[in-house]
C-alpha angles and dihedrals in degrees: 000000000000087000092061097042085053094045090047086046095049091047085044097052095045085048088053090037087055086040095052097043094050084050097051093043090061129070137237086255108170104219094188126088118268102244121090118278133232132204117208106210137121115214121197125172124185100173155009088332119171126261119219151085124294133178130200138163107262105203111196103204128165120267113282112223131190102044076275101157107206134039136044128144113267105208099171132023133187145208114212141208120181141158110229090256087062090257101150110230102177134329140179128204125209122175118242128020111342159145093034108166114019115189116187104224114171132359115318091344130113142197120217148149125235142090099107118021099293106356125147119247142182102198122173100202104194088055091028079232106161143184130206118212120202091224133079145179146156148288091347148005127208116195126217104205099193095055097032090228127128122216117221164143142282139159131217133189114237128175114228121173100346088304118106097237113206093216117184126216122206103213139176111218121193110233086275089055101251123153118252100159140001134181118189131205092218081078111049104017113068122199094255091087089055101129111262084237091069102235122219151185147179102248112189091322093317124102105224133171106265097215112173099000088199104211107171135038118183099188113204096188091171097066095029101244137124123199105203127190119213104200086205107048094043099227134091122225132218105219132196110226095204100050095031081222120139102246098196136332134227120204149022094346103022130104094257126104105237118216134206117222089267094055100259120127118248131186095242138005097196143010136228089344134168149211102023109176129159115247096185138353114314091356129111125189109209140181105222108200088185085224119159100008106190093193095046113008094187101049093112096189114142108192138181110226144167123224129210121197124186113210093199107070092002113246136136138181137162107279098189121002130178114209117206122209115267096254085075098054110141116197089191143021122020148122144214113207129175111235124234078251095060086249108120124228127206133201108221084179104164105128088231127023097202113093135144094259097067101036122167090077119211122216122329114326126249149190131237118002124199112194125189114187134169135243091277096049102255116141107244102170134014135198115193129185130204117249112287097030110104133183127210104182145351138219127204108205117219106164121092100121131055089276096101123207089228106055088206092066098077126178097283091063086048102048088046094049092050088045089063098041106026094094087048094044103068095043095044078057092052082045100059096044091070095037108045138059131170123212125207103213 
């Protein structure tokens, strides 16, 4: 037992010692223009709302036209952090598509991808310390801090049956970016779970068949497992990652039986969703775009759900679910968190919320909505975005103190962290009082 706290303390402090020196070895350097930055966002709050930080990638893209539900040109995207009141604690810019999924991994320090496009980062935002990590994916990243390794995503073009497939991997890259594992859904998925709506992209200048769109990877590397969410088949997947064997599925096409708030099974209980993660055992939070309904195609309810699944006689069902009115569908993006309160906050992200699909529309469109509701489903704060402004992703930031988000970054991690930023930290601070401003519209 003393042999392997000494051995996890040994691997711990050369991770922080390799933390601290890359922080120290790079400079403060401020990678936002030097003009003031506003963030357009209107905040409202009508009851018991949390306090707190959150980040989030802020994507600028020109005004869509037409109901038309994808595309647009992104020419400025942010990352954001903001205290709840609207108060702007940090940011970065980077032009072009960028900061898609931000975890916040140890105090005051963030992960996130970006710069450019899906790149993987360390950044301190109180000392504007950063690290660069050769290795990149999409749509998400997860960190194992006692290996040093990160689990993905990436996605391949392969040819079956004369049709270019758009498959996704789920990988695990060292800090160099170096493969250590893969698991591919060529080999375990088959094409009899496409989406009868055949579903496809521009990939690199070529039109392909986007079969899982995997969109979400929890990695529980303790235990060896991944839970991985494919956007197309409507089901998530709990995979072993020893074995590389698909242990159950939950969805359209999964071996649970699926049940409708009166009991009855039912083919699917959401569509197209993202960001399903377990919060605590046998319960998934999801964010349901309601996108490609094969019951009812012009719903047009985004919601924001949990789902329980019960391992023993293999049944799920949606155990607490918000609807939003239909003028803050979001085909696409999105996420549903619970919040350290208990209350629940969605990420109605689209960058418009007018398209052809939920017409009649109903008052002046908008971009991004974030909605924080309570147990019992009353709005207690809003965040709205003007039109063109779009939102992935959110993090709520809960580590300020030595209590870490990840319990296998203990206090040694931490102190030595601090160590290597602390000087940076308080006059980044003075710094930003006199840079930085935030605007309620």
């Amino acid at each position: 037992m003393f042999a392997s706290k000494m051995t996890k303390l040994v691997v711990l402090s050369g991770i922080a010692v390799l933390i601290m020196v890359s922080l120290v070895s790079v400079s403060a350097v401020e990678t936002v223009n030097a003009q003031e930055f506003v963030v357009p966002v209107e905040i409202q709050t009508y009851g018991d709302a949390w306090e707190g930080e959150i980040a989030f990638g802020l994507w600028n893209f020109t005004k869509l036209t037409g109901g038309n539900a994808f595309g647009g040109t992104v020419f400025n995207s942010f990352l954001v952090v903001m205290k709840t009141d609207g108060t702007l604690e940090n940011f970065r810019q980077s032009n072009g598509l960028s900061y898609w999924a931000v975890k916040n991994i140890a105090q005051d320090t963030l992960m996130f991808q970006g710069e450019p496009y899906e790149r993987f980062h360390f950044w301190n935002y109180t000392a504007n310390a950063f690290i660069d990590f050769n290795a990149s994916g999409h749509h998400g990243v997860e960190y194992n801090v006692i290996n040093n390794t990160f689990l993905t995503l990436n996605r391949y073009v392969r040819t079956v049956g004369g049709n270019n497939i758009l498959y996704d991997k789920i990988v695990e890259f060292d800090a160099n970016g170096t493969t250590l594992w893969s698991w591919d859904a060529y080999d375990h998925i088959p094409l009899s779970q496409a989406c009868d709506f055949n579903d496809t992209c521009d990939y690199f200048g070529q039109t392909v068949i986007d079969f899982t769109h995997a969109n979400y990877v929890q990695w529980d590397y303790n235990n060896s497992i991944v839970y991985l969410n494919t956007r197309h088949t409507n089901t998530f997947y709990k995979i072993n990652m020893t074995t590389g064997n698909i242990v159950w599925s939950c969805g359209e096409f999964g071996n649970f039986t699926l049940l409708d708030e009166q009991g009855n099974p039912v083919n699917s209980l959401w569509y197209h969703s993202h960001a399903s993660r377990m919060v605590e055992p046998n319960v998934f939070v999801m964010y349901d775009n309601d996108f490609h309904n094969v019951t009812n195609p012009n719903n047009c309810h985004s919601r924001m759900i949990e789902v329980t699944v019960n391992e023993q006689n293999m049944t799920a069902w949606v155990s607490w679910s918000w609807q939003a009115p239909k003028q803050y569908w979001s085909p696409y993006w999105g996420e549903h968190d619970r919040l350290p309160n208990g209350n629940h906050i969605g990420v109605f992200g689209t960058q418009i919320h007018q398209f052809t699909e939920n017409k009649p529309w109903v008052g002046n469109d908008t971009g991004a909505v974030l909605i924080e509701v309570n147990q019992t489903g009353n709005i207690v704060r809003t965040y709205t975005f003007p039109p063109g402004w779009g939102i992935y992703r959110i993090e709520e930031i809960t580590n300020h103190s030595s209590v870490p988000v990840v319990p296998e970054i203990d206090g040694t991690i931490l102190v030595l962290m601090l160590l290597a930023t602390t000087p940076l930290i308080l006059l980044r601070r003075r710094l930003l009082k006199k840079q930085t401003k935030f605007l309620h519209l």
